[in-house]
VMD Tcl script that draws the C-alpha trace (Angstrom):
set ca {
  {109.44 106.69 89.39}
  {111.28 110.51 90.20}
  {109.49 112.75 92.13}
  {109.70 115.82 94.59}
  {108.40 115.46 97.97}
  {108.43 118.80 98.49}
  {107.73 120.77 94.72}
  {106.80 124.17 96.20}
  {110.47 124.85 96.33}
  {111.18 124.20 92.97}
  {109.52 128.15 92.60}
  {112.44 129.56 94.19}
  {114.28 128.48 90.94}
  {112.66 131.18 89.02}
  {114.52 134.49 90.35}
  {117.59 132.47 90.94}
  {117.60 131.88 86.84}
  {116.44 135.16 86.13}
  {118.98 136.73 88.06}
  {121.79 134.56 86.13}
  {120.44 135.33 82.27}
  {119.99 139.25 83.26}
  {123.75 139.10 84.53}
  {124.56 137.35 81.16}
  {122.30 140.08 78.80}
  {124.09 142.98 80.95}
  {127.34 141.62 80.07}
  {126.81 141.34 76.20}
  {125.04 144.41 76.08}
  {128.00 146.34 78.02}
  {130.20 148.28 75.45}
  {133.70 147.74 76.18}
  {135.45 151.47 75.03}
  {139.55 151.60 74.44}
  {141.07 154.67 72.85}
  {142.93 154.52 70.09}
  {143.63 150.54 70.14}
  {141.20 149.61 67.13}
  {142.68 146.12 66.66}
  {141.84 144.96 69.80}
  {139.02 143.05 68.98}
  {141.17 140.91 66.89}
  {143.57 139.75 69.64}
  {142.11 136.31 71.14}
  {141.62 135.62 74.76}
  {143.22 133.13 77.25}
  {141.43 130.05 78.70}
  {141.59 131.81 81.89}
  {139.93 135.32 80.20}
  {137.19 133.23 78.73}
  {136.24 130.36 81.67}
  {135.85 133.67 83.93}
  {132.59 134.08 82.13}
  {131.10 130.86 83.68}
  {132.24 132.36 87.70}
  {128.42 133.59 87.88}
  {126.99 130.35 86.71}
  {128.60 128.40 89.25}
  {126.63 130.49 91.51}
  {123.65 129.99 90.04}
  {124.05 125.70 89.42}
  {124.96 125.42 93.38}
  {121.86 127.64 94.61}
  {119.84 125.52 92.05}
  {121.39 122.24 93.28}
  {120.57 123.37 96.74}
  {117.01 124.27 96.00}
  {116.37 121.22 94.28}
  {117.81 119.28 97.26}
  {115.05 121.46 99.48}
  {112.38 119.66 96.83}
  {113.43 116.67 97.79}
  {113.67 114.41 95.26}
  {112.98 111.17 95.50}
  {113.20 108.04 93.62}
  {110.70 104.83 93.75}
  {107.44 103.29 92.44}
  {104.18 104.40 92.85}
  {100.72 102.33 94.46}
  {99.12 100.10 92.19}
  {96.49 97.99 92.62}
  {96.71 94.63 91.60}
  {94.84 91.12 92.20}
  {97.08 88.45 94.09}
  {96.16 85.83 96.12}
  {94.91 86.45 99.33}
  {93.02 85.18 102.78}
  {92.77 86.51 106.24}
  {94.95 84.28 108.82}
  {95.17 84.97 112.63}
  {97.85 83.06 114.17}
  {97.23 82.23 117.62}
  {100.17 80.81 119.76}
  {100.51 79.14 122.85}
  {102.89 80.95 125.67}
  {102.09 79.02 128.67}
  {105.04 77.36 130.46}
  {105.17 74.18 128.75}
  {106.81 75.64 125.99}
  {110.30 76.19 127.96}
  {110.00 72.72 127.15}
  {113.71 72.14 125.23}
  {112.81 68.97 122.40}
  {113.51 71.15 119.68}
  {117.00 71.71 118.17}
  {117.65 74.61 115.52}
  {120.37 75.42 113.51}
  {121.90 72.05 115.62}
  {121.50 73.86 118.77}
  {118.65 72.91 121.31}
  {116.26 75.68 122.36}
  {112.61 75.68 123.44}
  {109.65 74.84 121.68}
  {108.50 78.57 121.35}
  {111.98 79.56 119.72}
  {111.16 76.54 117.33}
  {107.96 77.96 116.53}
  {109.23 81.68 116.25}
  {111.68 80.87 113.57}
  {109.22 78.64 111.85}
  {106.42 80.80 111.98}
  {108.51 84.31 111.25}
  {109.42 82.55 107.47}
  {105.78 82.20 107.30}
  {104.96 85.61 107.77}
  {107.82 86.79 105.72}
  {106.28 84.25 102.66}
  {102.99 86.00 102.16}
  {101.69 88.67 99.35}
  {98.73 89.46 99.96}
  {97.42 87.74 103.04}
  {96.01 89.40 105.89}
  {97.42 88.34 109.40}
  {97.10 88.86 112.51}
  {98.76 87.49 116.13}
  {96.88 86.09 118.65}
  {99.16 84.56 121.90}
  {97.08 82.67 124.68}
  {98.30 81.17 128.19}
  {95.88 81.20 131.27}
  {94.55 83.88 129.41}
  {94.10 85.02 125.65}
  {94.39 88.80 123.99}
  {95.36 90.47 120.84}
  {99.24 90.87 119.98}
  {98.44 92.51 116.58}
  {94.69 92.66 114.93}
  {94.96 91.83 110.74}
  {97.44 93.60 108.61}
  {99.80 93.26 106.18}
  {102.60 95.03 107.64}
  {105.07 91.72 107.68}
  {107.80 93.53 108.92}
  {105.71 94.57 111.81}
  {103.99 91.39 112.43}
  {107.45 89.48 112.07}
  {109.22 92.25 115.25}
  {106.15 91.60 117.25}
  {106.67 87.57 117.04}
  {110.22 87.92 117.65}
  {109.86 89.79 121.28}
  {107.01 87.16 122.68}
  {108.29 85.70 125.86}
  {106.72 82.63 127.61}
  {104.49 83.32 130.24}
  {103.44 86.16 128.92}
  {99.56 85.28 129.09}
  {99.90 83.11 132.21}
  {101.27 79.68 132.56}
  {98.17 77.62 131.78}
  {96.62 77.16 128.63}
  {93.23 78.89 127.48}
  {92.34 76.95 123.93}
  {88.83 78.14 124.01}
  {89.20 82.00 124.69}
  {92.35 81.56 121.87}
  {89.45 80.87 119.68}
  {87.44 83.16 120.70}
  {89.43 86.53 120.22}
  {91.20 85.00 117.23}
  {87.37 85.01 115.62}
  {86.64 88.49 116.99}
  {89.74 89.33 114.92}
  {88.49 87.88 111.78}
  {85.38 90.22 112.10}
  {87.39 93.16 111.62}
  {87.84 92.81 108.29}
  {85.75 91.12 105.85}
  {87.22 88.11 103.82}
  {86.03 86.14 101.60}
  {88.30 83.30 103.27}
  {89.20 83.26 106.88}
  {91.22 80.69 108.60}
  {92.84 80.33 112.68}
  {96.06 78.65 112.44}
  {96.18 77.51 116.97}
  {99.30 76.05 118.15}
  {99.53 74.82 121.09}
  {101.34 72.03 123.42}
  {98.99 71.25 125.68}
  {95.34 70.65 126.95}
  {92.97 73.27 127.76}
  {92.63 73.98 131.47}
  {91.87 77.37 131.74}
  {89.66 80.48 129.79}
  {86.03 81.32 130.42}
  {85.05 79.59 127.07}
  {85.57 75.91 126.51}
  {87.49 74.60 122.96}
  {83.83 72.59 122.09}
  {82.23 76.37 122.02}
  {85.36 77.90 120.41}
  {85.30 75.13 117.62}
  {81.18 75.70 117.25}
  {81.32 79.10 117.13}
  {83.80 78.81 114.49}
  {82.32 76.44 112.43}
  {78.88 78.62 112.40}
  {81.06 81.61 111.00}
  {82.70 79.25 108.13}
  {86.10 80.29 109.96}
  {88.78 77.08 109.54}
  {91.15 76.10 112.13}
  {94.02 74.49 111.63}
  {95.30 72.91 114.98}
  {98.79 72.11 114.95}
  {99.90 70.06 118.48}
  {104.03 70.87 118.80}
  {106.28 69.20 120.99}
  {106.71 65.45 122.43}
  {104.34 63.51 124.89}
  {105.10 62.13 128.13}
  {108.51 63.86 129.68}
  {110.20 66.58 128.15}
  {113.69 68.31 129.51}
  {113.57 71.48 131.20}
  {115.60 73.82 132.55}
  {115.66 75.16 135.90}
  {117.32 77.37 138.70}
  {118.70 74.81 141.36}
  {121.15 74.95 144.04}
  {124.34 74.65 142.25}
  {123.39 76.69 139.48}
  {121.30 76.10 135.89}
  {120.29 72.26 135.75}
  {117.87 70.36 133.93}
  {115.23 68.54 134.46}
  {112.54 66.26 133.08}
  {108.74 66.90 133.99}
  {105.22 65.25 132.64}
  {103.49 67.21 129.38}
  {100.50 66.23 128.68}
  {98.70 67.57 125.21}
  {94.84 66.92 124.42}
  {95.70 65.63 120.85}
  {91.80 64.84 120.61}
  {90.59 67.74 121.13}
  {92.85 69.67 118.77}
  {91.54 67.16 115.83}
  {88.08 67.39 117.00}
  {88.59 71.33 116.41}
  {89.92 71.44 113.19}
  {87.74 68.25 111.91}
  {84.65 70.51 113.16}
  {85.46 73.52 111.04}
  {86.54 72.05 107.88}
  {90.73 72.45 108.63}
  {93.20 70.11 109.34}
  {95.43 69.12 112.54}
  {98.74 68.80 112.40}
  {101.46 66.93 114.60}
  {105.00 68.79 115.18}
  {107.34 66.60 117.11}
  {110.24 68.79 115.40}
  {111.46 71.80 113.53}
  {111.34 70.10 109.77}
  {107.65 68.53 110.07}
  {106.89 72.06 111.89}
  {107.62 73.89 108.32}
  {106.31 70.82 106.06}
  {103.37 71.90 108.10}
  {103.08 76.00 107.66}
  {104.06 74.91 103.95}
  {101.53 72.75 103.51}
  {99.01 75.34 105.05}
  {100.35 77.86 102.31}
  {99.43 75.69 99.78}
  {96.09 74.98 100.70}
  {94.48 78.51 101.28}
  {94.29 80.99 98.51}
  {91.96 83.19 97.21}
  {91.61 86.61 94.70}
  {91.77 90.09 96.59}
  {92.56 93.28 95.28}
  {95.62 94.75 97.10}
  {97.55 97.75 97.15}
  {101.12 97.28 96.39}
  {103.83 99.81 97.55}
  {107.60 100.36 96.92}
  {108.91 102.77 99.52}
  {110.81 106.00 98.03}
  {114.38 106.73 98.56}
  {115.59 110.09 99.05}
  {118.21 111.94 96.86}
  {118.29 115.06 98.24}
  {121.63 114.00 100.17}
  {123.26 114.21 96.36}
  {121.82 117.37 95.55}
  {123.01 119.32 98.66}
  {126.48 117.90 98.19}
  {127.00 118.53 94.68}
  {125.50 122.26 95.18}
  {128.34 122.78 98.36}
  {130.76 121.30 96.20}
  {129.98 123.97 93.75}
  {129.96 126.84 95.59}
  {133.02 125.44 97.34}
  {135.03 125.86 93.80}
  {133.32 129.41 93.11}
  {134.07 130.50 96.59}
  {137.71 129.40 95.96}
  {138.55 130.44 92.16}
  {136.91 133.77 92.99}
  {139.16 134.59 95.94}
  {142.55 133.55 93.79}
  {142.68 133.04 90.51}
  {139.61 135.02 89.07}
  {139.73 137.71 92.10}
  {138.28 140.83 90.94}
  {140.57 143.82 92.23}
  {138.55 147.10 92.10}
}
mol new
graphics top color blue
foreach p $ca { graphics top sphere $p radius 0.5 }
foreach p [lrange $ca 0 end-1] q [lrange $ca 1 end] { graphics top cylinder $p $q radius 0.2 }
display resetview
């Protein structure tokens, strides 16, 4: 798809051409008078006499290349509704400070279990067509991070510039579930789903996970519970006196309740212990929720005026040039 951004310029065309074919009508029209040489006409001109004639077109092609360029064009694909496969997905993740936690390795380096998730969880977002999602992050306390779009790239740069913490160091299940389902409400769906990751147990949050998951299930929301990270000690690492160190401390993770959530509303739970079963898992979430929605579909447009402005300098570069040496008019 070609178009002009901005076409009201294209008008400006009009006395720029006119001006070039009333130049071109004078000069055939202009009688050209020698005395007494009547075989003149007969003698033929050089390549130089006759590519003088295109000096005031040059003129004209750069304005016109430099008008065009103030149109500018563009080049693309328009909107078009199609029908693809859709569902609305809130993705609510766990900050708190058990996920410095470092059982995870990545790309064969070790690095914390909410690094694990991020790159995990960003291919996720990056898979989807269709889908609205939306991001919601939960420590002592839980709040929105992004309400439902489709802007990936958006969703994706928000994901990648959580830090642990962030929400308090505790861990606020219930209240997780209750703003991700406040989310949902937004916008309509015919499917809605909460996929909660977390690495611990609830201790914190005004609502408990029991009314979370039965609030949930009386809105026919699903949540898929997905417990990441080992049980018992996990390494950590710490400021101590000589510097970085690490150290092992207790996690403890309410696998129980996590299945009783998901069981309750119809999902499924999920155990991560590392970074391969952590994408069999999103995969396998993929797989399982799909539905027909209407969606807009949009291909960004490039702009071309950049090629237009340069050809048109260019152009009235070389008519600035030949008309000051070798087709200089002297009066």
């Amino acid at each position: 798809m070609f178009r002009f951004a901005s076409p009201y310029f294209l008008f400006l065309l009009v006395p720029v051409l006119g001006t070039g074919l009333a130049r071109m009508m004078k000069k055939q029209t202009r009688p050209m008078r020698v005395a007494g040489l009547a075989g003149l006409g007969e003698i033929p001109k050089s390549l130089a006499a006759r590519a003088s004639g295109i000096m005031p077109w040059l003129k004209v092609l750069a304005l016109g290349l430099m008008i065009l360029a103030l149109a500018r064009p563009q080049s693309g694909e328009q909107k078009i509704n199609v029908m693809t496969e859709g569902v609305n997905i809130i993705l609510a993740l766990d900050l708190s400070e058990s996920m410095r936690a470092l059982d995870f390795k990545h790309e064969g380096k070790i690095v914390t279990r909410l690094e694990a998730v991020k790159s995990v969880v960003s291919e996720f977002i990056m898979k989807r067509d269709g889908d609205r999602l939306g991001l919601v992050v939960f420590g002592s306390n839980a709040f929105t991070q992004l309400p439902l779009t489709r802007d990936y790239n958006t969703i994706a740069f928000m994901l990648d510039r959580l830090k642990i913490g962030a929400a308090g160091p505790r861990t606020a299940i219930g209240d997780a579930l209750g703003i991700s389902l406040k989310r949902l409400e937004d916008v309509p769906s015919k499917s809605n789903i909460i996929i909660l990751l977390t690495d611990g147990e609830s201790n914190a949050g005004e609502l408990s996970w029991q009314e979370g998951a039965e609030i949930a299930a009386g809105k026919n929301v699903k949540v898929y519970t997905i417990g990441v990270g080992s049980r018992g000690e996990a390494p950590f690492l710490v400021d101590g006196l000589f510097g970085k160190q690490y150290v092992y401390r207790q996690v403890s993770m309410d696998l129980e309740a996590l299945k009783a959530i998901a069981e309750k509303t119809g999902g499924s739970f999920f155990r991560a212990g590392d970074i391969q079963s952590l994408e069999k898992i999103y995969d396998m979430i993929d797989s399982l929720e799909k539905t027909k929605v209407e969606v807009d579909k949009w291909v960004e447009y490039r702009e071309l005026y950049s090629w237009f402005l340069t050809a048109g300098v260019l152009v009235f570069l070389v008519h600035m040039v030949l008309n000051e040496t070798r087709f200089i008019r002297i009066p």
